[in-house]
Structure formats: structure tokens, C-alpha cells
N, CA, C and O of each residue as an XYZ file, in Angstrom:
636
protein
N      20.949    -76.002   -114.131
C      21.084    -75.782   -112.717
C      19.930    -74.900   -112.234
O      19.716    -73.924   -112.953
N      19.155    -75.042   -111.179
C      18.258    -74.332   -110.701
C      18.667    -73.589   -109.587
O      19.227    -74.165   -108.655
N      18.430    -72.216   -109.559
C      19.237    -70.819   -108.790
C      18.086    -71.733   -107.268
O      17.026    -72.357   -107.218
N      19.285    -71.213   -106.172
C      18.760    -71.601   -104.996
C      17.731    -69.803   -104.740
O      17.745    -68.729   -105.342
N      17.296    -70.117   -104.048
C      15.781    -69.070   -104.007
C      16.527    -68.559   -102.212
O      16.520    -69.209   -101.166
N      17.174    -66.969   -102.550
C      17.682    -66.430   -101.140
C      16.362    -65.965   -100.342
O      15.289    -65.631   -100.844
N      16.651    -66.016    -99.176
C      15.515    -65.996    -98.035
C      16.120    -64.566    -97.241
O      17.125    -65.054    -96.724
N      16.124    -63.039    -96.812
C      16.752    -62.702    -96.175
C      16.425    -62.934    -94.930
O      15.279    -63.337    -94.734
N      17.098    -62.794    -94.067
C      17.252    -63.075    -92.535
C      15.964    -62.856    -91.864
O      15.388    -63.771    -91.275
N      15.678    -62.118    -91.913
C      14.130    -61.478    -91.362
C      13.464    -62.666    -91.515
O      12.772    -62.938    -90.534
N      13.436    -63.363    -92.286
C      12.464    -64.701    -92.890
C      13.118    -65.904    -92.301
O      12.378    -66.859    -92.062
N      14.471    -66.018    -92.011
C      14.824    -67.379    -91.992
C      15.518    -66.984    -90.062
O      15.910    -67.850    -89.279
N      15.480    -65.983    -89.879
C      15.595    -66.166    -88.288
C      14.820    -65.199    -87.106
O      14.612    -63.985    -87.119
N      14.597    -65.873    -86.437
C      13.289    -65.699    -85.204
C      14.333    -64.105    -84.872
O      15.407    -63.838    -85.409
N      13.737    -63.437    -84.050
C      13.867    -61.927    -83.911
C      14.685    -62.937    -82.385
O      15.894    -62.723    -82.471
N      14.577    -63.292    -81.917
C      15.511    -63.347    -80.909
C      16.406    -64.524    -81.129
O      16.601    -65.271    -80.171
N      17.050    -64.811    -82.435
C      18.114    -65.478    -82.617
C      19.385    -64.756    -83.334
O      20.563    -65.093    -83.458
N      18.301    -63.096    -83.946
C      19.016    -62.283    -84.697
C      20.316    -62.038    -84.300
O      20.237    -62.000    -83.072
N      21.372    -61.865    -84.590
C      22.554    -61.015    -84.084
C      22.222    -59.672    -83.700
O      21.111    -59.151    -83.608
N      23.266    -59.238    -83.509
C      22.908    -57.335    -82.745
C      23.180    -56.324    -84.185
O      22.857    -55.143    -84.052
N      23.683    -56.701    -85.364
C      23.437    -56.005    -86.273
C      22.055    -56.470    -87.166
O      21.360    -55.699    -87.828
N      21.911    -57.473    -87.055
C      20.390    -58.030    -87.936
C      19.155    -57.285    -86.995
O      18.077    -56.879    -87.431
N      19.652    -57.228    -85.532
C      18.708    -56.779    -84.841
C      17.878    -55.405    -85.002
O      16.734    -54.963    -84.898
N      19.311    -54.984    -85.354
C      19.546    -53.189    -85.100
C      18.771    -52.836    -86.621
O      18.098    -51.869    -86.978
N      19.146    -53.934    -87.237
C      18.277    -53.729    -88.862
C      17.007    -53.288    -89.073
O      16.446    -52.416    -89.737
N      16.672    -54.308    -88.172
C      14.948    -54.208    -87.912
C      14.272    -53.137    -87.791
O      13.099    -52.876    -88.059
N      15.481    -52.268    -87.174
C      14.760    -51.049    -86.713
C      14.123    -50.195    -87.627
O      14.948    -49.634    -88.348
N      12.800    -49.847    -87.896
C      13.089    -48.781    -89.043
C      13.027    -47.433    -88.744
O      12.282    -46.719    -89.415
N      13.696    -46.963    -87.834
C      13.518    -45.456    -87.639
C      12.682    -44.394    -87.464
O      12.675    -43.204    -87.780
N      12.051    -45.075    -86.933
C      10.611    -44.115    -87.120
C      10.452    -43.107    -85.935
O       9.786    -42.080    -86.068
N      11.294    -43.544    -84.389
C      10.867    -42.542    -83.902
C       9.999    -42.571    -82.785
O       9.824    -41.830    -81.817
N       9.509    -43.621    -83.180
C       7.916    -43.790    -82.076
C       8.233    -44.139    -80.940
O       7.327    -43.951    -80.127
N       9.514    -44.748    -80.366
C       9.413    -45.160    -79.154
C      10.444    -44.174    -78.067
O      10.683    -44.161    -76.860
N      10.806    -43.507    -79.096
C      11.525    -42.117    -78.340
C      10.689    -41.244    -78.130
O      11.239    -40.144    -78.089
N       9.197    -41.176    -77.913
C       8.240    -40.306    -77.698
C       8.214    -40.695    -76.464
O       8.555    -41.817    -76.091
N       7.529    -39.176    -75.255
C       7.869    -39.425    -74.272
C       6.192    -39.951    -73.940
O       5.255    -39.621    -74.667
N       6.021    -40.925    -72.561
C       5.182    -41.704    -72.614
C       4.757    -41.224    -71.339
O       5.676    -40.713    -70.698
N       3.761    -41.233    -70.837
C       2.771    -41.127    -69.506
C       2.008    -42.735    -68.979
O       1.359    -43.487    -69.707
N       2.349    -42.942    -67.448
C       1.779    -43.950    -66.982
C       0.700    -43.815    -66.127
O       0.880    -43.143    -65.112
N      -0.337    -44.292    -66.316
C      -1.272    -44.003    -65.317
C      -1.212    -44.707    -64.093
O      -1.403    -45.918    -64.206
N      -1.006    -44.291    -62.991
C      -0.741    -44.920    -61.823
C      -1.552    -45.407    -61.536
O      -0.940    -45.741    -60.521
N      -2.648    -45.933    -61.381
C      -4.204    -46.516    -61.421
C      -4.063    -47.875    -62.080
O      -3.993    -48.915    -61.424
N      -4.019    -47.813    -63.661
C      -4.483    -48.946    -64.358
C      -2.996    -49.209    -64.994
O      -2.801    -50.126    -65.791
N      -2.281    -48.585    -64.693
C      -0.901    -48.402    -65.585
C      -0.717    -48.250    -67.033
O       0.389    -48.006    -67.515
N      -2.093    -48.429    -67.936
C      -2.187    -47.726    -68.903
C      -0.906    -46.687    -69.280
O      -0.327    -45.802    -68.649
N      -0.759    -47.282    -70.701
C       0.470    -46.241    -71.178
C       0.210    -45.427    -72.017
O      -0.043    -45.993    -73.080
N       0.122    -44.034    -72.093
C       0.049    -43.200    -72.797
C       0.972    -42.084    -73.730
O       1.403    -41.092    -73.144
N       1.180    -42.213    -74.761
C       2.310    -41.589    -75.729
C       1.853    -39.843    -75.672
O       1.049    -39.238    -74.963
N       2.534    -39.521    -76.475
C       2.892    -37.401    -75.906
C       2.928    -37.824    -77.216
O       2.647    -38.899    -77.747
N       3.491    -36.337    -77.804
C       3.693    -35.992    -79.423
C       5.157    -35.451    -78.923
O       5.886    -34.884    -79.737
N       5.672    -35.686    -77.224
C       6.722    -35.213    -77.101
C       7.814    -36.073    -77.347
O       7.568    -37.256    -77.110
N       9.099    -35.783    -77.809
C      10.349    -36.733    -78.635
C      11.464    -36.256    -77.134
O      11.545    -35.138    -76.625
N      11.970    -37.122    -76.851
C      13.382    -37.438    -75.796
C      13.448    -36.154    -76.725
O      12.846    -35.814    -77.744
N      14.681    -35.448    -75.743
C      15.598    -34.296    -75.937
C      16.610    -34.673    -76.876
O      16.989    -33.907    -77.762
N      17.117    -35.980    -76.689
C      18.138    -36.860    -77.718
C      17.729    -36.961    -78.989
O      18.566    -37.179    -79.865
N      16.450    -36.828    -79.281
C      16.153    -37.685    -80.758
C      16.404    -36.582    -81.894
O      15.741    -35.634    -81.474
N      16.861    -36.268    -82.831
C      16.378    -35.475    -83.795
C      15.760    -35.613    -84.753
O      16.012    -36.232    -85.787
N      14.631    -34.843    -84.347
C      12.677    -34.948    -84.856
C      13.435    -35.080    -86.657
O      13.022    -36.047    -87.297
N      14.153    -34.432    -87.157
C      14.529    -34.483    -88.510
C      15.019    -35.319    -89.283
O      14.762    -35.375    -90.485
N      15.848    -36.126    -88.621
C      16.297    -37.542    -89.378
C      15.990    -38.787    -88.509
O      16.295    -39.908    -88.918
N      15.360    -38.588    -87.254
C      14.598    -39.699    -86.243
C      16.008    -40.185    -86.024
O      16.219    -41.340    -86.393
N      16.876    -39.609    -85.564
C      18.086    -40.685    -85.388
C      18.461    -39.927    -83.608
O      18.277    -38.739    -83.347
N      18.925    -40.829    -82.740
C      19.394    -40.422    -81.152
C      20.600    -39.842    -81.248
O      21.537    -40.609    -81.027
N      20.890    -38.679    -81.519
C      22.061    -37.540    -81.076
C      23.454    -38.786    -80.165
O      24.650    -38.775    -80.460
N      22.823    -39.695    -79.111
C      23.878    -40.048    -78.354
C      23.763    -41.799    -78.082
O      24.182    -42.581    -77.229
N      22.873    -41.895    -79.444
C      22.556    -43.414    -79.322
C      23.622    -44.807    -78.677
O      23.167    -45.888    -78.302
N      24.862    -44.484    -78.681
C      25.805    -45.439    -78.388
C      25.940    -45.083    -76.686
O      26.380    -45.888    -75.865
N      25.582    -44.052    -76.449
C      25.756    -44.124    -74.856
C      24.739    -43.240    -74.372
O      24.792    -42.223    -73.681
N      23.663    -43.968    -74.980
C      21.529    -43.099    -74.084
C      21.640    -43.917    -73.190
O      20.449    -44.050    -72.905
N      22.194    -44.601    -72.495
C      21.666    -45.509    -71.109
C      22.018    -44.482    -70.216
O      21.276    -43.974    -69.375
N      23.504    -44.132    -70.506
C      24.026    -43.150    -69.360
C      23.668    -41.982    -69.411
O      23.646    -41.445    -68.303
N      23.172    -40.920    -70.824
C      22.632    -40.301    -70.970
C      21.587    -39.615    -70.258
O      21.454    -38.638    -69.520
N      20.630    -40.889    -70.990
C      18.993    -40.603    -70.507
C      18.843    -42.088    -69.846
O      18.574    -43.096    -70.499
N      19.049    -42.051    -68.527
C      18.922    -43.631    -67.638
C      17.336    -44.629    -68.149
O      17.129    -45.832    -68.308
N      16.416    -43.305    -68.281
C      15.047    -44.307    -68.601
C      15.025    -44.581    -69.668
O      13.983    -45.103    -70.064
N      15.951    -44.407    -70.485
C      16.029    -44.875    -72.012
C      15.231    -46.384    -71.855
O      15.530    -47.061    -70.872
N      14.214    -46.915    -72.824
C      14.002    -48.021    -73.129
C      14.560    -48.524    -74.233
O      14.414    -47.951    -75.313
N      15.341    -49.770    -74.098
C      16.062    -50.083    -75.064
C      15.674    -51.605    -75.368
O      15.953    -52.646    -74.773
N      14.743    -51.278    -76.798
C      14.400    -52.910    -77.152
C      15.447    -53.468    -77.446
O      16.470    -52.921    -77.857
N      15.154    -55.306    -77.140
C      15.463    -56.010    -76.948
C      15.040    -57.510    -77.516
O      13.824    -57.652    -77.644
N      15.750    -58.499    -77.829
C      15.270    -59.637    -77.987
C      14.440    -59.750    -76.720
O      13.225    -59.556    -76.721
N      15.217    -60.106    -75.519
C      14.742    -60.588    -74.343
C      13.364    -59.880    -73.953
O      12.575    -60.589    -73.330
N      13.021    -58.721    -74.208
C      12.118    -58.065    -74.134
C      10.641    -58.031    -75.151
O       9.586    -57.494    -74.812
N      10.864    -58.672    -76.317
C       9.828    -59.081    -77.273
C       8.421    -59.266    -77.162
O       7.548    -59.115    -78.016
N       8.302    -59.799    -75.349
C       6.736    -60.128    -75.179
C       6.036    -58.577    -73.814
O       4.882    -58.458    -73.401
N       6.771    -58.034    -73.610
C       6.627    -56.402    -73.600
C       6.412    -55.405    -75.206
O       6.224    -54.192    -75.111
N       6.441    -55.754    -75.918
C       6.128    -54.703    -76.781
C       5.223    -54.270    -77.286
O       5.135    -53.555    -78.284
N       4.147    -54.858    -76.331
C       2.659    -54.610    -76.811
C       2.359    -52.772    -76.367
O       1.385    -52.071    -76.640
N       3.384    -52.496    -75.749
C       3.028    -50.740    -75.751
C       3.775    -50.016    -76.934
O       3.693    -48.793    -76.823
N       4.297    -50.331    -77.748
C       4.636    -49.971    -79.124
C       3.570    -49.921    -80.305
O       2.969    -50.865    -80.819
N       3.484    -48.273    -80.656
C       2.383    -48.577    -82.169
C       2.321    -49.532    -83.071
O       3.297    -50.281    -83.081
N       1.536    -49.733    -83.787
C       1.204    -50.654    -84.054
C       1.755    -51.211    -85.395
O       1.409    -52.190    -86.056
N       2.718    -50.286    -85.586
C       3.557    -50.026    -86.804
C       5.070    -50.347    -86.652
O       5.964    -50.413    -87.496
N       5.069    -50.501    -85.506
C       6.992    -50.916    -84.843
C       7.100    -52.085    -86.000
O       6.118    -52.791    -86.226
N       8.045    -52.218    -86.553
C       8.340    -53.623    -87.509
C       9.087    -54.715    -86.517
O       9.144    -55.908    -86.815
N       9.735    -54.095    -85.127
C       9.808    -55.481    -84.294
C       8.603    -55.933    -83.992
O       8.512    -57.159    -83.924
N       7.094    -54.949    -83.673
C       6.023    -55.915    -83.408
C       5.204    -56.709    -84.364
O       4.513    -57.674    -84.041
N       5.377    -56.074    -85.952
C       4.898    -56.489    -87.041
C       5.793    -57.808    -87.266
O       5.314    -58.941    -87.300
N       6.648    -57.618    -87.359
C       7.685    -58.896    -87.607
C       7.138    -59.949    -87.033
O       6.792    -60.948    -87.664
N       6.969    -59.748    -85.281
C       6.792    -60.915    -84.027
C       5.656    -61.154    -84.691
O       5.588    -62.304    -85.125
N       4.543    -60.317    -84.969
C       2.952    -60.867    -84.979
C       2.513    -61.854    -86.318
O       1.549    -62.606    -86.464
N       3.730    -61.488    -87.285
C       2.963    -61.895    -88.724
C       4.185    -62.512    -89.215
O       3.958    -63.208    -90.205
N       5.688    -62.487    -88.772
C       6.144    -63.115    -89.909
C       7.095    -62.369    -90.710
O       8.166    -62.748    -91.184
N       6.340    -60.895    -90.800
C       7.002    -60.332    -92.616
C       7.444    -58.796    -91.912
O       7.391    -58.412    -90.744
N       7.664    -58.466    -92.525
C       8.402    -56.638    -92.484
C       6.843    -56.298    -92.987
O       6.024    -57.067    -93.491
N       6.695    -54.549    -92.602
C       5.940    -54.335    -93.401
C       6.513    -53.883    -94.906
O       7.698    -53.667    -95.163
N       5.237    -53.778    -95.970
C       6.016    -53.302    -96.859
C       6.658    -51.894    -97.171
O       7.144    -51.460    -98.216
N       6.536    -51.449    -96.206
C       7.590    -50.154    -96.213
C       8.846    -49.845    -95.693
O       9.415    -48.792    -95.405
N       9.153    -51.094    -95.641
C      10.159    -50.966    -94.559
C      11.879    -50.930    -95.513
O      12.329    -51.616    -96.431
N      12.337    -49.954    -94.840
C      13.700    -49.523    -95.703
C      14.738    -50.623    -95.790
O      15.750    -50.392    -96.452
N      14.591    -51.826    -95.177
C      15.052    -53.261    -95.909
C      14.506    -53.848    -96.963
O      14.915    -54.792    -97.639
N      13.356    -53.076    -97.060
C      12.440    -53.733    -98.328
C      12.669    -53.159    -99.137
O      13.123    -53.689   -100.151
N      12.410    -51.491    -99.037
C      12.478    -50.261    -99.879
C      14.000    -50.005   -100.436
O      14.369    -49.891   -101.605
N      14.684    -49.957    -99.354
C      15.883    -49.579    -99.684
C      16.474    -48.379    -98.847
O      17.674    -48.149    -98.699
N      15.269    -47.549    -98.247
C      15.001    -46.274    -97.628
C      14.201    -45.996    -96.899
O      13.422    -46.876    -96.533
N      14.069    -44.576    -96.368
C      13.000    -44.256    -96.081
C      12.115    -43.887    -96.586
O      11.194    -43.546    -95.844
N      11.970    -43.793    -97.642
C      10.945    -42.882    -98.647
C       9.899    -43.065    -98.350
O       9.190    -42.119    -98.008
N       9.442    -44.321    -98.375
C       7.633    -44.807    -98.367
C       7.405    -44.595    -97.008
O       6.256    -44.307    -96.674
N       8.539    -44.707    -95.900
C       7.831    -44.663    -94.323
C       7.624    -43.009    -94.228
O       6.820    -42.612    -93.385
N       8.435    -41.860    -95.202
C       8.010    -40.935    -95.053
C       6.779    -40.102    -95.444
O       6.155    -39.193    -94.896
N       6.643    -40.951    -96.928
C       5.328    -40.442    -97.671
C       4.539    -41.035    -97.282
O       3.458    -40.676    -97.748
N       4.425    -42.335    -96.191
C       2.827    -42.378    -95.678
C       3.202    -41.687    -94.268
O       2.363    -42.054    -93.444
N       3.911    -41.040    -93.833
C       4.310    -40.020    -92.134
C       4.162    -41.264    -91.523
O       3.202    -41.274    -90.752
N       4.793    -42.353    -91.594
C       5.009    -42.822    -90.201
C       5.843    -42.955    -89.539
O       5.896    -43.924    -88.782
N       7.094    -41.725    -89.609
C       8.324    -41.321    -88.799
C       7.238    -40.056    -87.989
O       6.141    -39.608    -88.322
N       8.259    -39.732    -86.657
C       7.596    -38.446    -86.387
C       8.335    -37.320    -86.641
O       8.524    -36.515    -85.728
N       8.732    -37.156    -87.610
C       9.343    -35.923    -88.397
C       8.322    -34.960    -88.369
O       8.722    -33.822    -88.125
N       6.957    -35.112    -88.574
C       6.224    -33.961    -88.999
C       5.214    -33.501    -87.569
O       4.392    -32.604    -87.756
N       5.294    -34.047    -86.377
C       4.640    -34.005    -85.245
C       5.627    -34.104    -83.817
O       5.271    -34.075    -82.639
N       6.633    -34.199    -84.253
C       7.378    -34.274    -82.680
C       7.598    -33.348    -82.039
O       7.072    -32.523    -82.786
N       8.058    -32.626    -81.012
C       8.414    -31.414    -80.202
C       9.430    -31.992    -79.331
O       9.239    -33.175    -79.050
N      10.511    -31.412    -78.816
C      11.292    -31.502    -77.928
C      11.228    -31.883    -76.814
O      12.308    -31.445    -76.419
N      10.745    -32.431    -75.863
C      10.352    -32.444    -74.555
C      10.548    -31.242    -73.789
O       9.748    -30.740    -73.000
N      12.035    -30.711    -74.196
C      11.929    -29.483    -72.882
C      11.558    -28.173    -73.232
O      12.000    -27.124    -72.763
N      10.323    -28.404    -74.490
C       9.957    -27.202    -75.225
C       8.292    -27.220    -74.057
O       7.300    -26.517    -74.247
N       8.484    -28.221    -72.946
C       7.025    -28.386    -72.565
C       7.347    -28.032    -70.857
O       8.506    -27.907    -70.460
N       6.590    -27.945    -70.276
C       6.785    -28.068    -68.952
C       5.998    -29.439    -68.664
O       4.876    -29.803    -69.015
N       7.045    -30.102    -67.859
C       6.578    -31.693    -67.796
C       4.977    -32.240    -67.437
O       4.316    -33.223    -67.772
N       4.619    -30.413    -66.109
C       3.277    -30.566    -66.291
C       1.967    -30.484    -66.780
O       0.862    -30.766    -66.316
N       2.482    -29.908    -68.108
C       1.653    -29.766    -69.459
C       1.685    -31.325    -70.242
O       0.827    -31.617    -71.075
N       2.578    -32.087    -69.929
C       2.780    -33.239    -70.948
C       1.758    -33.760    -71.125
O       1.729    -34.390    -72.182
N       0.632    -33.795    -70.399
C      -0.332    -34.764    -70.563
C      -1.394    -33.845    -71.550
O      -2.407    -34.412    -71.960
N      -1.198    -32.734    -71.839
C      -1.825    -32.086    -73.285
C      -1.412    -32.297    -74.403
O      -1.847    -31.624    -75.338
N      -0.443    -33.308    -74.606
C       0.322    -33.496    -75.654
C       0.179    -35.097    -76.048
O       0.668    -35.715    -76.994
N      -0.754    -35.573    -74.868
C      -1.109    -37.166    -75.427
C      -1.737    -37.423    -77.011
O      -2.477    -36.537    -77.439
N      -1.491    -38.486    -77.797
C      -1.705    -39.022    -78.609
C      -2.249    -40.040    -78.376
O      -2.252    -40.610    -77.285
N      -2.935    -40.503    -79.665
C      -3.803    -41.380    -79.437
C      -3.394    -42.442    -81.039
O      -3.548    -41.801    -82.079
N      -2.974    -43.748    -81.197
C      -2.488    -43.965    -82.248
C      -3.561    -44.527    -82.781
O      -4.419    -44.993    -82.032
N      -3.710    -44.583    -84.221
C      -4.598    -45.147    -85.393
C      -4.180    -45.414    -86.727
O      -4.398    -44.823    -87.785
N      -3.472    -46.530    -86.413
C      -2.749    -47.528    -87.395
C      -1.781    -46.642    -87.967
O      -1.695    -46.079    -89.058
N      -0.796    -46.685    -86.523
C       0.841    -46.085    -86.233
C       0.764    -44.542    -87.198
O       1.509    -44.354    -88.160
N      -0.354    -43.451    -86.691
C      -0.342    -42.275    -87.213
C      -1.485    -41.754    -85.620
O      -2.532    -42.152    -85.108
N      -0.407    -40.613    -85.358
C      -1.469    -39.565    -84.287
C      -2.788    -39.498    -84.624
O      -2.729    -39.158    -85.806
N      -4.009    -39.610    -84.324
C      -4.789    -39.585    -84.502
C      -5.468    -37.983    -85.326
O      -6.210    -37.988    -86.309
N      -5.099    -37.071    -84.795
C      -5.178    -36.010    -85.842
C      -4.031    -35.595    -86.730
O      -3.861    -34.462    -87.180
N      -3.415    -36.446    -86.888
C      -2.316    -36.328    -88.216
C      -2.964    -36.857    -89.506
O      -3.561    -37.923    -89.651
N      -2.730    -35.911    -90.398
C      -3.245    -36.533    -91.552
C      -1.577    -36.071    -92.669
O      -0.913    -35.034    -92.685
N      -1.441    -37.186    -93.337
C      -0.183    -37.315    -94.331
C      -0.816    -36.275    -95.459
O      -1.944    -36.328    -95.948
N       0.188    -35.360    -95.717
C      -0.262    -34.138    -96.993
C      -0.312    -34.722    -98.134
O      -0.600    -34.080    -99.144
């Protein structure tokens, strides 16, 4: 008898056919899109902070009130299937945009791994760079822009 060869889901269904737990899978925690973001009213250019929602905790990247951030925090952005061809303002490391662009998870990804381990030992959670938002005055935020280089702050370097 020849073993049938398992495919997991990620491989055998399109990101917007996923269910809402296959969806939620995807996620790998990293953090990045709970950073607070600056729009330029001009070009609308989007610009990321090193600042984290008040909700997130910078320590385990997880939302304090994730089952009810809409009512919470109203501007919550909350990906989406339907939303998939917007995610081009997500680093470049989101595994919903890696997924859409190529196909595959990356290989660090804690469906692959098992964990977080590898997304921590290369820092691409923001565990080691986030700040609170209301540790800032909103009109300082724009001293706190980042600049990403292959889904790491640009002066972040992994120890």
C-alpha cells in the first residue's frame, strides 16, 4: 500500500477559502500590525512607529482584549480574507502576505516550527522594540517612525 502524502491546509486552500480557525492560524504573532501607523495626508504613504496599540502586550505579542478590539480600539484593523489585496502595507514578513505572494509559510513560522522560537531568535516579533503608545505624546509619534528591512526596524539588529 502506498501512504497517501498529507498536504496541510495552508497548501491545499487559498487564504480566502480558509475557515476562521485555519485563518486565525496563519497568524504568526508577531505583532507588526498592532504597531501604531502614520498617514501622510499628501501621498497617503503609510508609515509604521516602533509604537504597539495600548492593547498589545509587547511580551507575548498577544491583544489583552482581542475578542472584543473592535469595540475597544474602533480603528483596530482587522485582517481579513476579504481584505487580502490591501495588505501591501504589512511588512514584508506578515505570513498572510508571504502566503498570498508565494504559496508557502515562511520557514519560521510556528505551524512549521511548532513555536515561536525561530520567529524569536531571528526578532521578528516586536518583543524587543515596541513601546506603549501612551508612553508617547501622539505628537512625538512621528519620532518613532520605522523604516522596515526584510520585516526588522531598520536599526534593529537580532543579538
Amino acid at each position: 500500500m502506498i501512504a497517501k502524502r498529507y498536504e496541510p491546509f495552508w497548501v491545499t486552500t487559498k487564504l480566502e477559502d480558509m475557515s476562521s480557525d485555519e485563518w486565525e492560524s496563519i497568524c504568526d504573532g508577531c505583532g507588526k500590525c498592532c504597531l501604531q501607523k502614520i498617514e501622510d495626508i499628501d501621498t497617503q504613504e503609510i508609515f509604521f512607529t516602533t509604537l504597539s496599540c495600548a492593547q498589545l502586550n509587547t511580551s507575548t505579542c498577544q491583544c489583552r482584549v482581542y475578542e472584543t478590539r473592535q469595540k475597544v480600539v474602533p480603528n483596530c484593523i482587522t485582517l481579513t480574507p476579504a481584505s487580502i489585496d490591501e495588505f501591501k502595507w504589512l511588512p514584508d514578513t506578515c505570513s498572510y502576505r508571504v502566503l498570498q505572494s508565494t504559496g508557502a509559510l515562511p520557514n519560521w513560522h510556528p505551524l512549521i516550527v511548532g513555536s515561536q522560537k525561530e520567529m524569536i531568535s531571528q526578532g521578528l516579533t516586536v518583543t524587543k522594540y515596541a513601546e506603549n503608545e501612551q508612553t508617547v505624546n501622539e505628537d512625538d509619534w512621528d519620532l518613532h517612525v520605522i523604516r522596515w528591512v526584510h520585516g526588522l526596524p531598520e536599526s534593529y539588529r537580532v543579538d
